[in-house]
N, C-alpha and C positions, 0 to 999 in steps of 0.2 A: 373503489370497492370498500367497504366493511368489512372488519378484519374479523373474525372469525366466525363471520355470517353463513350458516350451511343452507341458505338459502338457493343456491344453483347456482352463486354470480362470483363465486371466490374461485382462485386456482383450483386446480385440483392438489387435495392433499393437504391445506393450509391450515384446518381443523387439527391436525397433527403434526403441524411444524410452527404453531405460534411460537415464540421465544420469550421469556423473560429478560429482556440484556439490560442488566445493573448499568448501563452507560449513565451514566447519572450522577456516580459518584462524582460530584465537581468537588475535590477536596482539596480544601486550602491549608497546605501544611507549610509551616515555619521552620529555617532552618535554626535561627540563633534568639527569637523567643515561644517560638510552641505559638505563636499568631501569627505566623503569615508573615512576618513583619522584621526586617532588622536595622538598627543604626551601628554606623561604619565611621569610624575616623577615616583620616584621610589616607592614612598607609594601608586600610580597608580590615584595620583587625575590630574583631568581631566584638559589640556588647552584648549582654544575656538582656537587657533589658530593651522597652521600646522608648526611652528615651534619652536624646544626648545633647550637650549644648543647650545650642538655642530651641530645638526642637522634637515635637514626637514625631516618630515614624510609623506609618500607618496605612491598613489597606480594608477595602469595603468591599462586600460584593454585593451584589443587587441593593443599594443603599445602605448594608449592614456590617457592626465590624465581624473582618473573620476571626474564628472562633473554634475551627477544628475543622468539619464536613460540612459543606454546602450541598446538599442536593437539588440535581435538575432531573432526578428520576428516583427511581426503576419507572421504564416505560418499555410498553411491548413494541418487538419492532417483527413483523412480517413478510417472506419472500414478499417480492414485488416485483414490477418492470420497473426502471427508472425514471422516469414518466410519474410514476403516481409513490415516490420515495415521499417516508416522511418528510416534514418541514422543522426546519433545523431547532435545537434545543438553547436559550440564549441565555446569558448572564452577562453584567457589565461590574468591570473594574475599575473601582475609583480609589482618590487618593485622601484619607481623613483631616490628614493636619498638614504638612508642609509637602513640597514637591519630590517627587518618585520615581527612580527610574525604577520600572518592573522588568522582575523574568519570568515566563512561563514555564513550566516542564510539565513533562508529564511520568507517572510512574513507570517499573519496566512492565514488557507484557508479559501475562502469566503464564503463557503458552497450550491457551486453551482451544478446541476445536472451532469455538466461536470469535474467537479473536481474529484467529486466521479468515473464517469465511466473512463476518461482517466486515462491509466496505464505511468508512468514516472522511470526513472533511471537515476540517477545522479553521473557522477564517475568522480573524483579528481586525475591524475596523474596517472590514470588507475586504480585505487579502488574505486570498486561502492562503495558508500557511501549511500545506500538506501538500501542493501543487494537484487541488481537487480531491476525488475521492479516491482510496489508497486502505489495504488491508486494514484493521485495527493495531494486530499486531506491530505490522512496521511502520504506522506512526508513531504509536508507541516509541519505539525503538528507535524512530529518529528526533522525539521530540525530549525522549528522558535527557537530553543533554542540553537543553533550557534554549532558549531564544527572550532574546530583549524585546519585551510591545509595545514599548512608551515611546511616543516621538518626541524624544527631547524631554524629557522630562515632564511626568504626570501633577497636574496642579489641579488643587481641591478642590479651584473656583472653576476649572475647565470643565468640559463633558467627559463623562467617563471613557474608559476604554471596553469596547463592545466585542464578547469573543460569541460565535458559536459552532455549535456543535450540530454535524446532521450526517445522523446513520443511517445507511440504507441497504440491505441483505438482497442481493441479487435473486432475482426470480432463480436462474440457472446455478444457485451454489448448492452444496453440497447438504442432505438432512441433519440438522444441527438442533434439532424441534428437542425443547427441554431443556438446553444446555445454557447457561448464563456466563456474561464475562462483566467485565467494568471497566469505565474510564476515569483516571484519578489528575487531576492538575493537581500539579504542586505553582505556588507563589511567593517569589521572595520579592521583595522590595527596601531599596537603603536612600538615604537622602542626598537629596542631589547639591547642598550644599556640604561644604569640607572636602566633595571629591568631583575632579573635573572631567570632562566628558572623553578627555584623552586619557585619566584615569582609567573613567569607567569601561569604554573600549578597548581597555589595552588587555594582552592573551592573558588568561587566568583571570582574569575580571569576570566576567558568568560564573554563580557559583553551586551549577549543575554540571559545569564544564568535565568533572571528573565520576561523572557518574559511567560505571558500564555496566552493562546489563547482560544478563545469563545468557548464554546460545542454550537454548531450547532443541532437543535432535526433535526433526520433523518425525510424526510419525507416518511412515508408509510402511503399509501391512505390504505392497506387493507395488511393481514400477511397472505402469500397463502401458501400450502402447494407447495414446490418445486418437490422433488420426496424421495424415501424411499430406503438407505442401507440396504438389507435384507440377510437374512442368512448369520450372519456374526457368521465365527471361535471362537472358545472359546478365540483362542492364536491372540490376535494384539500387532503389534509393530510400532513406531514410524517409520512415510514413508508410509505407508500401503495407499493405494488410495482406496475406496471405491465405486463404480459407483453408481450414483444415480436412481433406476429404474421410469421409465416415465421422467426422465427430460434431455431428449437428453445428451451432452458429459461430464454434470454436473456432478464432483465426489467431495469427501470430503477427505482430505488428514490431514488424523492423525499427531499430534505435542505431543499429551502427551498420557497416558495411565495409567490408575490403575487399577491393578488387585488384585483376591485374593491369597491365600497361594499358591493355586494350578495350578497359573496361568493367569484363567478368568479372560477376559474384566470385568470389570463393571463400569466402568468411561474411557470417551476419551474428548479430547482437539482436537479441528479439525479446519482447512481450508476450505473455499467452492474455491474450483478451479473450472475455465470454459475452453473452451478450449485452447490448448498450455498449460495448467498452471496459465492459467492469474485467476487472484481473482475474484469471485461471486459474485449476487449481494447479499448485505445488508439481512443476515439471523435473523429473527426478534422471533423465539423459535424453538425451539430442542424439540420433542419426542424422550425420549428411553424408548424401552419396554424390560421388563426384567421377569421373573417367569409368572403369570398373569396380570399385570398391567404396569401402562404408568407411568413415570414422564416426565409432561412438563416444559421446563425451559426455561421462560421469558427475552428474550433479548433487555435491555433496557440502552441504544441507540441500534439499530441495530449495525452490526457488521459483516466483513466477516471470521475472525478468531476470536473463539470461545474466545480463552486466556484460561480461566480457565475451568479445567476438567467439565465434566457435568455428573453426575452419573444416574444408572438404579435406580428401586425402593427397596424401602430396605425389606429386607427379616424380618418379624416380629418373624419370630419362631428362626429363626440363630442368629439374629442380626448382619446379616451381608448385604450388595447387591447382587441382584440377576446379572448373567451373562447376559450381551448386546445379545441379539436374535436380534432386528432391532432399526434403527437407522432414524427418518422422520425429512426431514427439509423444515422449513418455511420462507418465504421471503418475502422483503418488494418490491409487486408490485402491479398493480391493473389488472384487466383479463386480456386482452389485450397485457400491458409488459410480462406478465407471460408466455402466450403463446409463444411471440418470447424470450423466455428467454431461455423456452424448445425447440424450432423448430430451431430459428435460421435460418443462410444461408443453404441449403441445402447438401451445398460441404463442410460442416463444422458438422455438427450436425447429427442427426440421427431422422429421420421424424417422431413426434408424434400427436398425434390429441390432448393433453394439457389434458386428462382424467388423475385422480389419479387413483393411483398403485392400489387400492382399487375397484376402479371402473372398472378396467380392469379384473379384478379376479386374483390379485396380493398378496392379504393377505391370508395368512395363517389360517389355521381355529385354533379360541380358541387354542381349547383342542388340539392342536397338535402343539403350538404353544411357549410352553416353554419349557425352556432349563434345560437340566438334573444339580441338582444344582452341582453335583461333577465334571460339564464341561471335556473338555480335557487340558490335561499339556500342558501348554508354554514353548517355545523356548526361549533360552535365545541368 
């Protein structure tokens, strides 16, 4: 497609959700001389200068020394399917004068609405270093505490080191049209002679390693019910996708599992995926319902991966938990986003009128509604 072409062939609505996203800023910031750049004795205390010894220390980016901000933008990036995502944004790191171990970081995230919905990957010499595409935000947040790129040391006469960048805003995320964020690499670099490689790897050696970064409270105006996993198997396993009923292509995508002796679910770890795979938004508590009753579990910060399991209710006569029957999740939006959370583009989603599963005549009645406690055997 042509991005803001109102010619009849763009999403509907993409005239008014172009985005400006500063992802661009590739900025090369120095920690111990304002270039990018530092030399290290061998006990690793710091010079203000770039040179020491026998040697300069020094870094390039796209063949140039750096010098403060590198841009590889502002570039517009537009809803889309994943399928037709931009193609990634690229710079290479190279080493000027003598050999380099490098780190990347990146700055913290600013906790903007755009941060949160833009999806990003980030890969180094062909290894995503994000494990694929992943919030902005929480790359951000996992990358401000630096990671090492160089194998083995970066040499002047070698090929450079190749990072890039590639954003891509999910058709199914949330109206964010207008709003800008950025992405900021920091680079340090020390010489790989005077310090050895058991040095350079040893704890406290990365020296982003002490950066932390702000917690951000998520904003939810309101914790709606998104849609409800229902009639789920005694036997789940890690991978398992769950579809979410009433919330169009929304499914939950199992990470962890605990069951009992004999098997049964009664505890899962889960993902809100939206369409293609891409991460949901911000789910703010978990209903699972297990024997007769609910336990609800309070997510605070919101969160689109649960992380730690979240159990059914416990069985007072067994003392044990009851088997997962269904599974409801809730999200941080207000009517309105919720609606296009469920609906969506139409060529993408599955057309709902935004009623809960409940209101549709989607629950189960009571008494016919719990699960036999001797469940059925899992697969192993």
């Amino acid at each position: 497609m042509t991005p803001g072409d109102d010619a009849g062939g763009r999403p509907s609505g993409l005239s008014r959700r172009r985005l400006l996203a500063g992802i661009g800023g590739v900025g090369v910031i120095g920690t111990a001389s304002g270039l990018g750049t530092g030399a290290y004795l061998s006990n690793r205390e710091a010079f203000t200068g770039n040179a020491f010894g026998a040697g300069e220390v020094g870094l390039t980016v796209d063949g140039e020394p750096t010098s403060g901000t590198v841009a590889v933008g502002p570039f517009r990036v537009d809803r889309t399917t994943f399928d037709e995502r931009p193609r990634p944004e690229t710079f290479e790191v190279g080493a000027s004068a003598n050999p380099v171990r490098v780190w990347l970081a990146t700055r913290c995230p600013g906790g903007d609405r755009l941060g949160d919905a833009l999806e990003v990957e980030v890969v180094v010499n062909g290894e995503s270093v994000t494990g694929g595409y992943r919030p902005l935000a929480a790359v951000e947040r996992d990358l401000a505490t630096g990671i090492r790129i160089d194998d083995g040391c970066l040499d002047p006469d070698e090929g450079p080191i190749v990072v890039e960048v590639a954003p891509y805003l999910p058709a199914g995320s949330p109206d964010v049209g207008g709003e800008a964020t950025d992405l900021t690499f920091r680079l340090y670099a020390e010489q790989c002679r005077h310090v050895s490689e058991g040095q350079a790897n040893a704890p406290g050696s990365n020296p982003f390693a002490e950066v932390v970064c702000e917690e951000f409270a998520e904003e939810c105006p309101a914790c709606l019910e998104l849609g409800k996993a229902d009639d789920i198997e005694a036997a789940l396993a890690v991978g398992d996708a769950l579809r979410l009923a009433g919330a169009g292509s929304y499914e939950i995508e199992i990470t962890e599992v605990e069951t009992k002796d004999d098997g049964e679910a009664v505890g899962v770890a889960f993902a809100l995926r939206g369409p293609d795979g891409t991460a949901g938004p911000a789910v703010c508590a978990v209903e699972i319902k297990g024997g007769q009753g609910t336990e609800r579990h309070e997510l605070d910060p919101p969160v689109t991966e649960t992380g730690e399991v979240l159990f059914a209710p416990q069985n007072p006569d067994k003392g044990q938990r009851y088997g997962i029957s269904h599974i409801v999740v809730f999200v941080c939006a207000g009517e309105d986003r919720l609606s296009d959370e469920r609906s969506g583009d139409a060529s993408d989603h599955e057309s709902v009128d935004g009623d809960t599963a409940e209101e549709n005549g989607d629950e189960k009645p009571e008494n016919g509604d719990e699960k036999p406690e001797n469940g059925s055997t899992k697969g192993n």
